[in-house]
MIDOSE-1310 file (N, C-alpha, C; in nm, 2 decimals, decimal comma, always signed):
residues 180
xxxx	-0,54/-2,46/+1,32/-0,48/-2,36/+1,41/-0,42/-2,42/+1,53; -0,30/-2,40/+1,54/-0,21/-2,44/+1,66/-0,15/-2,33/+1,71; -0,21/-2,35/+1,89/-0,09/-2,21/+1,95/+0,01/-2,30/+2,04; +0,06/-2,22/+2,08/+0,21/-2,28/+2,14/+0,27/-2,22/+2,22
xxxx	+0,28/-2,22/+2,37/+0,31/-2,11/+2,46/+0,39/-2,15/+2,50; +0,55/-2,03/+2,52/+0,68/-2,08/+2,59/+0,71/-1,95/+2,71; +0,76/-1,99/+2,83/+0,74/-1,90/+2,96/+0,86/-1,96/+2,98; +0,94/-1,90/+3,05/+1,03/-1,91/+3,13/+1,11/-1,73/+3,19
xxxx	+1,19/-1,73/+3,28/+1,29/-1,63/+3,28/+1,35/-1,52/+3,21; +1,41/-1,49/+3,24/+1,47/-1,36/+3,17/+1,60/-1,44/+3,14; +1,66/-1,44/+3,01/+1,77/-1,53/+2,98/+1,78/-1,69/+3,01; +1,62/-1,70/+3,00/+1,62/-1,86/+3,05/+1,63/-1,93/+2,89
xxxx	+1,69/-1,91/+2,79/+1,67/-1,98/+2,65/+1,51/-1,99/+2,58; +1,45/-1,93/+2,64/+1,27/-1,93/+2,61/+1,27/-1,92/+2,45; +1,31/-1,79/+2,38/+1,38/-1,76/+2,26/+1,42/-1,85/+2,19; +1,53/-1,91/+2,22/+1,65/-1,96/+2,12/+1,55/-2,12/+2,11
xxxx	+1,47/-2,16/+2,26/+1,37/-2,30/+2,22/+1,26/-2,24/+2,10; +1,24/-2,15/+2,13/+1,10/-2,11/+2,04/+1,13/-2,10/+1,92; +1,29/-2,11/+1,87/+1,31/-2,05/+1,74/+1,35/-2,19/+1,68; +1,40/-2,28/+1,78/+1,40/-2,41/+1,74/+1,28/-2,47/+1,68
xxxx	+1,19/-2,46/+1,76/+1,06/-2,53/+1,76/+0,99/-2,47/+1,63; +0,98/-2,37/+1,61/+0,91/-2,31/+1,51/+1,00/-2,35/+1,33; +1,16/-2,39/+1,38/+1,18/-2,43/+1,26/+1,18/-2,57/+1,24; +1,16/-2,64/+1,35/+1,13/-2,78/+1,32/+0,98/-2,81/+1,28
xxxx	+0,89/-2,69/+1,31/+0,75/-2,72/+1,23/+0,75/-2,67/+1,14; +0,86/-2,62/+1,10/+0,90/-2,56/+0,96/+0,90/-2,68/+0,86; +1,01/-2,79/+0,91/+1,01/-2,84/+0,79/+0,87/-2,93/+0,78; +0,74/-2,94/+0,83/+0,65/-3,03/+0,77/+0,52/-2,92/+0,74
xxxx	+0,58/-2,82/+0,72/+0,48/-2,73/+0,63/+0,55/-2,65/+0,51; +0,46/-2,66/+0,42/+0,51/-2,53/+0,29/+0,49/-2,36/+0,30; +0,48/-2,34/+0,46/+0,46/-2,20/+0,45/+0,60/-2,14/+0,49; +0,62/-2,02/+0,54/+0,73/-1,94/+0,57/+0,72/-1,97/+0,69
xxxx	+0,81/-1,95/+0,78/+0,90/-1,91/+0,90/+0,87/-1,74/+0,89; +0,79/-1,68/+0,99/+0,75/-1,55/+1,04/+0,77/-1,50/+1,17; +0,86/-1,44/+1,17/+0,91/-1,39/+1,33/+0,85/-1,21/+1,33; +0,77/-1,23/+1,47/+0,73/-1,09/+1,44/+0,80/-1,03/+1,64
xxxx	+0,85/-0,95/+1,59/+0,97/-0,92/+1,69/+0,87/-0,77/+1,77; +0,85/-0,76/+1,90/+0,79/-0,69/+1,96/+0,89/-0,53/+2,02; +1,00/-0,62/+2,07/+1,11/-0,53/+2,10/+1,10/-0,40/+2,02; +1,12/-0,30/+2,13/+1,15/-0,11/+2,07/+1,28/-0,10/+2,13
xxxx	+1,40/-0,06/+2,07/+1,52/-0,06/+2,14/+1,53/+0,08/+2,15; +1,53/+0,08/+2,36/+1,48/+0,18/+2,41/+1,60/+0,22/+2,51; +1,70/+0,14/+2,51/+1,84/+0,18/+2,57/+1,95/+0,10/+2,52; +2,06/+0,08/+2,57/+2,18/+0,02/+2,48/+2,14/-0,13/+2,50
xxxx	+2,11/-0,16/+2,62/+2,12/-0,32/+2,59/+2,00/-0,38/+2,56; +1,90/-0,31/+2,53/+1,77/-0,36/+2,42/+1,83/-0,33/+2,29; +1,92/-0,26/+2,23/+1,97/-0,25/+2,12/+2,07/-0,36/+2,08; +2,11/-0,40/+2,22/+2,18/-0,48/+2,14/+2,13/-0,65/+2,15
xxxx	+2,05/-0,68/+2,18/+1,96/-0,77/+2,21/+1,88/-0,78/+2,09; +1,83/-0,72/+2,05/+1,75/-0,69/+1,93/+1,85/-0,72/+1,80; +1,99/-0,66/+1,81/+2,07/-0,70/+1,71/+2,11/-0,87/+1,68; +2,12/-0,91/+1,87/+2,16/-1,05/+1,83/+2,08/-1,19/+1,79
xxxx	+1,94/-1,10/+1,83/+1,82/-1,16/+1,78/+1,79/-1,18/+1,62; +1,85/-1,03/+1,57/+1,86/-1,05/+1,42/+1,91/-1,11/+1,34; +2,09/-1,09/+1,44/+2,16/-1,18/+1,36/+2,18/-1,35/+1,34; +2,04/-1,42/+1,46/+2,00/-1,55/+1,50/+1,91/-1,60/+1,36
xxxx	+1,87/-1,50/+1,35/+1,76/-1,50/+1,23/+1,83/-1,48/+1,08; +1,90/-1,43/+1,07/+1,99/-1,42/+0,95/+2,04/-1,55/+0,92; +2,03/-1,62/+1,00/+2,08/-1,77/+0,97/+2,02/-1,87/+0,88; +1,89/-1,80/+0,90/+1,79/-1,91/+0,88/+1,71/-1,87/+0,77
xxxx	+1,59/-1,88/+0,71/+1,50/-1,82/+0,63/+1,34/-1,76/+0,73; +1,39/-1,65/+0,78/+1,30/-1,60/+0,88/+1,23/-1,49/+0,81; +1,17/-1,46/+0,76/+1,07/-1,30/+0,77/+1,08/-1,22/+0,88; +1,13/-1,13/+0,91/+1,12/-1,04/+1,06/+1,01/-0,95/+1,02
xxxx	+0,90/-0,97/+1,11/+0,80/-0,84/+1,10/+0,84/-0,70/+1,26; +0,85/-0,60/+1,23/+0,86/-0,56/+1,35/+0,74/-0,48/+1,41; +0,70/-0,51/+1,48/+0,55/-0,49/+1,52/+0,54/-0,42/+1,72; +0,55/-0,33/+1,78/+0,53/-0,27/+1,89/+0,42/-0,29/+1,93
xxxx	+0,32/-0,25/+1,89/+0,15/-0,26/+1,94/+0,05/-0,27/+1,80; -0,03/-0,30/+1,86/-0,14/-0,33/+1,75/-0,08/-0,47/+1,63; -0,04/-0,59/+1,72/+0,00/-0,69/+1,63/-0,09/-0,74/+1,54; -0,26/-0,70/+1,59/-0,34/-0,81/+1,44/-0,32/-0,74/+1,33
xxxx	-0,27/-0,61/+1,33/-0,23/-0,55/+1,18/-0,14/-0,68/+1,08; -0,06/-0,75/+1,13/+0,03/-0,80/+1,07/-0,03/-0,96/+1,02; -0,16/-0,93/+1,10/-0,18/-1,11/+1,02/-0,27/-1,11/+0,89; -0,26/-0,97/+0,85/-0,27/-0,99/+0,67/-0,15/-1,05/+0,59
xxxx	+0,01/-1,05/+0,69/+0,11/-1,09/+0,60/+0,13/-1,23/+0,63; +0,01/-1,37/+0,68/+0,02/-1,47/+0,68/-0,03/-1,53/+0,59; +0,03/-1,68/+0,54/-0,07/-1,74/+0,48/-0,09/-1,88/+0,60; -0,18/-1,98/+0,56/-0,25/-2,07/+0,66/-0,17/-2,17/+0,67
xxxx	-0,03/-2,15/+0,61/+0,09/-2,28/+0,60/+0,21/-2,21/+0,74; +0,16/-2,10/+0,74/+0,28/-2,04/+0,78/+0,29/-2,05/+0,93; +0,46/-2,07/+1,00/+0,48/-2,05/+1,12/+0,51/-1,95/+1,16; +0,42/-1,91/+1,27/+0,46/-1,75/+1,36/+0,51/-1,77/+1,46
xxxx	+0,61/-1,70/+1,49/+0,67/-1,66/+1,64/+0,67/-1,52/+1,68; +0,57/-1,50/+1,79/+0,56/-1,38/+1,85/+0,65/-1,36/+1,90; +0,77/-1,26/+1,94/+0,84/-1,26/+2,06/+0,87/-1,15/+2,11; +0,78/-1,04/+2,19/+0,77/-1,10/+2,30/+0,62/-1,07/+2,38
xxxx	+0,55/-1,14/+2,42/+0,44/-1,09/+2,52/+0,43/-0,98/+2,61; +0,55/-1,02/+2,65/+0,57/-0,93/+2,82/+0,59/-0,78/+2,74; +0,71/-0,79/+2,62/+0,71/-0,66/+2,58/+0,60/-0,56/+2,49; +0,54/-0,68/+2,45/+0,42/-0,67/+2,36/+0,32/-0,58/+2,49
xxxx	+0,29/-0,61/+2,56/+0,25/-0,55/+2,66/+0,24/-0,44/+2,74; +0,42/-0,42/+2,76/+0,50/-0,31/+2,80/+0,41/-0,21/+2,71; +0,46/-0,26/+2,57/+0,44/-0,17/+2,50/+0,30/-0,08/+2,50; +0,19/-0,15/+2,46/+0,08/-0,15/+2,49/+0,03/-0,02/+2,63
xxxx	+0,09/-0,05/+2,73/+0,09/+0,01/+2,84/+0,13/+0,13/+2,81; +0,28/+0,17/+2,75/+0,33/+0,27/+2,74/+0,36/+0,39/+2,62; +0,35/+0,28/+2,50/+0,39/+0,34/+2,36/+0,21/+0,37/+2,33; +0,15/+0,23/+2,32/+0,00/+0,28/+2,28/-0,07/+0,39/+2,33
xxxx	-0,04/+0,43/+2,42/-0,13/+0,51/+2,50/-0,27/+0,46/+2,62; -0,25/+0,36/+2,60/-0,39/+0,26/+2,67/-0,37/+0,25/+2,80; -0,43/+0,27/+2,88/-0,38/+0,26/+3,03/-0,51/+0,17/+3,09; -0,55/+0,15/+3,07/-0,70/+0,06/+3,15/-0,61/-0,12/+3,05
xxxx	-0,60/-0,17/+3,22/-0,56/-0,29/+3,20/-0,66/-0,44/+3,08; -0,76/-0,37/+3,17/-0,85/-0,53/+3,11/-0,89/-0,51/+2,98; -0,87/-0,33/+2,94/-0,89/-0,33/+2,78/-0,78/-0,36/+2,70; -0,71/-0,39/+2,76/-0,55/-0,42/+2,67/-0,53/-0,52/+2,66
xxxx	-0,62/-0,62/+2,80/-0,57/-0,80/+2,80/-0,72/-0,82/+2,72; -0,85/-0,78/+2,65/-0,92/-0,82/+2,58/-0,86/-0,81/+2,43; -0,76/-0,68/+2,43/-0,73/-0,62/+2,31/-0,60/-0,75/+2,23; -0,53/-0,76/+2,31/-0,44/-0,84/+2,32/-0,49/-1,01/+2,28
xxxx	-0,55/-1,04/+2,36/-0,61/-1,18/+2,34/-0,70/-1,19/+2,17; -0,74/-1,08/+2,16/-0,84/-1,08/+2,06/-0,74/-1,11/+1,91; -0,65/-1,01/+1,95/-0,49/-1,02/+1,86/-0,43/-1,14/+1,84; -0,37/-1,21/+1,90/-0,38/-1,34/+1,90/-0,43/-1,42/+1,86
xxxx	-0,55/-1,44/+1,87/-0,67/-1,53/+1,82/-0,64/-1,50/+1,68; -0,67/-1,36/+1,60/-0,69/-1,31/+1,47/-0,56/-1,36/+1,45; -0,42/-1,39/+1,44/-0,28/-1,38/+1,43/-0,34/-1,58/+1,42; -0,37/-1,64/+1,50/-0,37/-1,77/+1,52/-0,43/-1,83/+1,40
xxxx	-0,56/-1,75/+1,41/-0,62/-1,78/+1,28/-0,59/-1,79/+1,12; -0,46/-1,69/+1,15/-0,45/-1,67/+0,98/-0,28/-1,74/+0,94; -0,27/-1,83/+1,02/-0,16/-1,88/+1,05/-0,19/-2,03/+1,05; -0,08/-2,15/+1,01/-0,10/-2,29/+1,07/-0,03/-2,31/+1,22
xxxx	+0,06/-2,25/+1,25/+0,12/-2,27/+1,40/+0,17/-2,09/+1,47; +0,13/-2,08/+1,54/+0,16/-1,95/+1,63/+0,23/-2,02/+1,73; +0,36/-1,96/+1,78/+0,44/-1,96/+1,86/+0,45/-1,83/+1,94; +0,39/-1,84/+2,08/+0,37/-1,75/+2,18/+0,52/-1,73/+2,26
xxxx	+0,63/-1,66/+2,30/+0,70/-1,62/+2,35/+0,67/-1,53/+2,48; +0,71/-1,55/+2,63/+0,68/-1,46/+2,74/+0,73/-1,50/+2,87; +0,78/-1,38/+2,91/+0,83/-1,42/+3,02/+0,78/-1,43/+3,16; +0,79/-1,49/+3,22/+0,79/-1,53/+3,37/+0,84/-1,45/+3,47
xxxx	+0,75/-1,33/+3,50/+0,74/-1,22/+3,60/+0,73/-1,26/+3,75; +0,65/-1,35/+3,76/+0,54/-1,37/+3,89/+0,66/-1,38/+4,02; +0,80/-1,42/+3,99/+0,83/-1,50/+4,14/+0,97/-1,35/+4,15; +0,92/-1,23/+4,04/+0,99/-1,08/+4,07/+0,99/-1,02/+4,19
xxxx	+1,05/-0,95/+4,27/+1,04/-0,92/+4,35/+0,93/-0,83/+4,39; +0,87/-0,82/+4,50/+0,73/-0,77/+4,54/+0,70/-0,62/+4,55; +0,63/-0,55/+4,46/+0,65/-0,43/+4,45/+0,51/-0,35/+4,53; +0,51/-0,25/+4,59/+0,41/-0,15/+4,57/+0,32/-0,11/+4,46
xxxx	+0,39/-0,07/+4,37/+0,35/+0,03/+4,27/+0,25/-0,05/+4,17; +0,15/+0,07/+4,18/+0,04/+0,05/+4,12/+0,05/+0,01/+4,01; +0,16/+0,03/+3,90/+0,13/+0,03/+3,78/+0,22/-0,14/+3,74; +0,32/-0,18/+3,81/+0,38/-0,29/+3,79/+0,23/-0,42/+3,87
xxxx	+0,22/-0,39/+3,91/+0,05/-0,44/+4,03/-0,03/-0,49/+3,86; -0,08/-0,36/+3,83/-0,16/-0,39/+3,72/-0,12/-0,47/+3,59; +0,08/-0,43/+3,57/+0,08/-0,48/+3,49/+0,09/-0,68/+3,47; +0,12/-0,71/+3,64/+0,18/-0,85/+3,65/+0,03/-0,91/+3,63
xxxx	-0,09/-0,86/+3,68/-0,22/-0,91/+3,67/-0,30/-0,93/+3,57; -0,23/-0,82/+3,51/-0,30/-0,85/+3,33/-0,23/-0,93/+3,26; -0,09/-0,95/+3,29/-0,01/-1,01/+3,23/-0,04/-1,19/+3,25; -0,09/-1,22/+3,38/-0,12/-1,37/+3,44/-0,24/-1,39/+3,34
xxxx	-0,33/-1,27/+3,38/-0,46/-1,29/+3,29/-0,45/-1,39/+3,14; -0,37/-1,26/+3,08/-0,31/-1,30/+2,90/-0,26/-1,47/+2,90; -0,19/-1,45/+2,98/-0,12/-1,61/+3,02/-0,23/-1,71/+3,03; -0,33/-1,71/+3,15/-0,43/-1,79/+3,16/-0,51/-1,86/+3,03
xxxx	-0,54/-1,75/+3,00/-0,62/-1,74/+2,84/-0,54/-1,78/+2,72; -0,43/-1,75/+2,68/-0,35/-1,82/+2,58/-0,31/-2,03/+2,63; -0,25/-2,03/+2,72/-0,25/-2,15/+2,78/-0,39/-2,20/+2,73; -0,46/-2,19/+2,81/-0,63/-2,25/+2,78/-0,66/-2,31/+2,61
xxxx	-0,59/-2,17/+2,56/-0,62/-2,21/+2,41/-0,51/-2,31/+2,33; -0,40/-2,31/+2,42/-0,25/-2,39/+2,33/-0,28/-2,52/+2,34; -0,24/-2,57/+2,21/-0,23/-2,72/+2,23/-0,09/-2,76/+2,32; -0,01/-2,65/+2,33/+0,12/-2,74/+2,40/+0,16/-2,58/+2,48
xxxx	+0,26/-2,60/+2,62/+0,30/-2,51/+2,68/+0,44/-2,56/+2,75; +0,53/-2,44/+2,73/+0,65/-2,50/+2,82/+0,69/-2,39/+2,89; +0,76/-2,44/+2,99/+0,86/-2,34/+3,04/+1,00/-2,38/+3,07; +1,08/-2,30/+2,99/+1,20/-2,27/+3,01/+1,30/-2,27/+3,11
xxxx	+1,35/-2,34/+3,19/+1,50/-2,28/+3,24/+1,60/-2,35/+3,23; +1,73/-2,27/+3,22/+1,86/-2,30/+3,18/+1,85/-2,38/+3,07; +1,77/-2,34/+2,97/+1,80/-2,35/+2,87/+1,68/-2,50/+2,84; +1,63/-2,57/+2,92/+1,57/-2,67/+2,93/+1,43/-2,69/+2,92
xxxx	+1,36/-2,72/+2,86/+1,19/-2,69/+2,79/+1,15/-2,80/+2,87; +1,05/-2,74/+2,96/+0,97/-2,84/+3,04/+0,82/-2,81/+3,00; +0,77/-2,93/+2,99/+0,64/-2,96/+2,98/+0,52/-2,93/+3,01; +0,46/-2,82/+3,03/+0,34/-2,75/+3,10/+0,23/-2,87/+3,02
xxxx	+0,18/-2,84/+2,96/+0,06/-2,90/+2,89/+0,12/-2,95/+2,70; +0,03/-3,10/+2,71/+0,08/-3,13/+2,54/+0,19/-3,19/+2,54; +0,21/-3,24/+2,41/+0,33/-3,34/+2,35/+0,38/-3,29/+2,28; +0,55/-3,28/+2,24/+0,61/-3,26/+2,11/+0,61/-3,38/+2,01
């Protein structure tokens, strides 16, 4: 079991590294390439972001799972060769917060983490996708409050477990923890 956490920005290339990396551990396994895509296209330019994500994937030999909440459902469709790319956390999250119905933070970052683990497990490499909130501008509101702190949480605890971590900008994968 290998996890693998990539952070960066919003349009910082986090994505297009993660989709690299996941097919260059492609070629020294005999499993599939499994993209499980978190995104709900919830206005026009999530719709269309989601499209170009698809059509990034059409290139290649990718599986798309599309998965909103409740991701350990999906790690019955792994085998233990296989590479996963979650993408995305933050929306994985979102979602969680808003589509699941769950509103109590630390049950969503236990629920979440627990997901992952099960997903990790039934996989040879998990590729974690998420973005980099923290340096957002400084809000009041309770519910962005709860969500950035659960969100660090998730982060702390995945990191902890990755053999490797990077973060993203301008397109450039920098080294948190681990070796390529």
């Amino acid at each position: 079991m290998k996890i693998v956490f990539i952070s960066g920005g919003v349009r910082s290339g986090k994505s297009r590294f993660a989709e690299k990396l996941a097919q260059k551990a492609s070629l020294n396994s005999v499993g599939k390439l499994q993209y499980v895509a978190t995104g709900v296209p919830t206005d026009p330019e999530m719709e269309s972001r989601i499209q170009r994500h698809q059509q990034d994937r059409r290139l290649d030999s990718w599986n798309t799972i599309e998965q909103a909440t409740d991701i350990r459902v999906v790690a019955k469709h792994f085998q233990k060769t296989d590479i996963v790319l979650l993408d995305c956390l933050t929306t994985w999250l979102n979602n969680e917060f808003f589509i699941g119905g769950e509103k109590r933070g630390e049950h969503i970052r236990a629920k979440m983490v627990e997901d992952i683990e099960m997903i990790a497990r039934s996989c040879h490499t998990l590729i974690l996708v998420s973005n980099d909130v923290f340096f957002d501008a400084a809000t009041d509101s309770e519910v962005v409050l709860t969500y950035k702190k659960v969100l660090g949480k998730i982060h702390q605890q995945v990191v902890e477990r990755a053999s490797e971590a990077f973060h993203v900008e301008c397109g450039i994968p920098i080294v948190m923890k681990g070796v390529t």
